[in-house]
N, C-alpha and C positions, 0 to 999 in steps of 0.2 A: 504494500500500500504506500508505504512512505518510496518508494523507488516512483511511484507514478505520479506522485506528488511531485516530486523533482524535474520528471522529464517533463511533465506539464509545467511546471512552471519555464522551465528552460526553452518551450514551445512558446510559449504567451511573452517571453522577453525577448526572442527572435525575431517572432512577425510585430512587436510592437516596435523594434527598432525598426524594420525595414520599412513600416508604414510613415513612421517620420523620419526618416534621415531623409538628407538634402540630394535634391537630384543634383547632377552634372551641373549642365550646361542649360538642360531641356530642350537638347535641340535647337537651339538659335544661334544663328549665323548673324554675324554682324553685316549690313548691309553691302552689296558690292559696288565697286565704284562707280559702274552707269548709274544704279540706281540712287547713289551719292550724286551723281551730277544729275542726275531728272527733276529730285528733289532741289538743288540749286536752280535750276531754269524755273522751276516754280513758284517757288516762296523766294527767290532773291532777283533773278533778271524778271520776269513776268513785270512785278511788281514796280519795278524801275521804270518800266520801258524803254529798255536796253534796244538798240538798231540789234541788226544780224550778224558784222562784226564786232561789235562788246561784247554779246553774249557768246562769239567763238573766244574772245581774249578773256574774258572772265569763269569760262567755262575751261579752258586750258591752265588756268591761275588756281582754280578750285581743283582738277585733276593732279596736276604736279603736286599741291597739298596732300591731296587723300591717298597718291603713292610714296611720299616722302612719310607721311602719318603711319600708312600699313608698314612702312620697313622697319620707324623704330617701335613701334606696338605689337609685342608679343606674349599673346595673352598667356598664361591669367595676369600676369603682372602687369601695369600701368604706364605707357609713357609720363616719362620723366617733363615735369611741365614747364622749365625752362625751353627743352627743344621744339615743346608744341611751341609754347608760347615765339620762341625764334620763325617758326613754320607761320606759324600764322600770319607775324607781321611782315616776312618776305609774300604770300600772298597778299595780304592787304593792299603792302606799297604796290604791286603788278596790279592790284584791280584799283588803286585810285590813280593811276598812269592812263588808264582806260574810261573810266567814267570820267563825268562831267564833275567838280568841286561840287557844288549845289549839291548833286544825291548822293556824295559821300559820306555825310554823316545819317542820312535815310536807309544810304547799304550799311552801316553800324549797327545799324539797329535791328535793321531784319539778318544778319549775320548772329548777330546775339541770339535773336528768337528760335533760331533753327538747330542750334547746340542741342545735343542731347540730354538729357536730363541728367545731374550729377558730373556735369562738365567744367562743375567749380573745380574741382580736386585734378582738372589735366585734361580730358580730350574734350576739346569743342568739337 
């Protein structure tokens, strides 16, 4: 009796771990770069109304970002936010080369907005 007691218990602390421990990942892929640059034609040149040429210099300004981003970002660990931070403002200076002064400080803004959530701590 006291052995069934045991394996049962040892049953019920098993499947109660495996019901709450932490998945992975859950399957999610961080987004890939087109779809990093579609989201940028949408929520950042759209809203500008960027001509046909800005949105190819500013959409190449964003590209070389989110490749230079994926080299030093390897998960699980965090890029290091000085190097974002250097990345980001080497695209900046490229997309305010490209825009008009005027909707410089407008693309600030909607650049902020588009950061992912928890982008204080390092990746915009």
């Amino acid at each position: 009796m006291r052995t069934i007691k045991v394996i049962l218990g040892i049953a019920i602390l098993l499947i109660g771990s495996a019901c709450f421990s932490q998945p992975g990942n859950g399957g999610m892929k961080p987004p890939s770069i087109e779809e990093r640059l579609k989201m940028v034609d949408k929520e950042i040149c759209q809203p500008l109304k960027l001509d046909k040429t800005q949105k190819e210099k500013v959409s190449t300004a964003f590209k070389d970002f989110f490749v230079e981003l994926d080299k030093i970002a390897t998960p699980p660990a965090r890029p290091e936010k000085s190097k974002v931070d250097a990345l980001a403002k080497t695209r900046d200076e490229k997309v305010k080369q490209v825009i008009p002064a005027a909707l410089y400080a407008k693309y600030l803004e909607l650049e902020k907005a588009t950061r992912p959530i928890g982008s204080e701590e390092g990746r915009p």
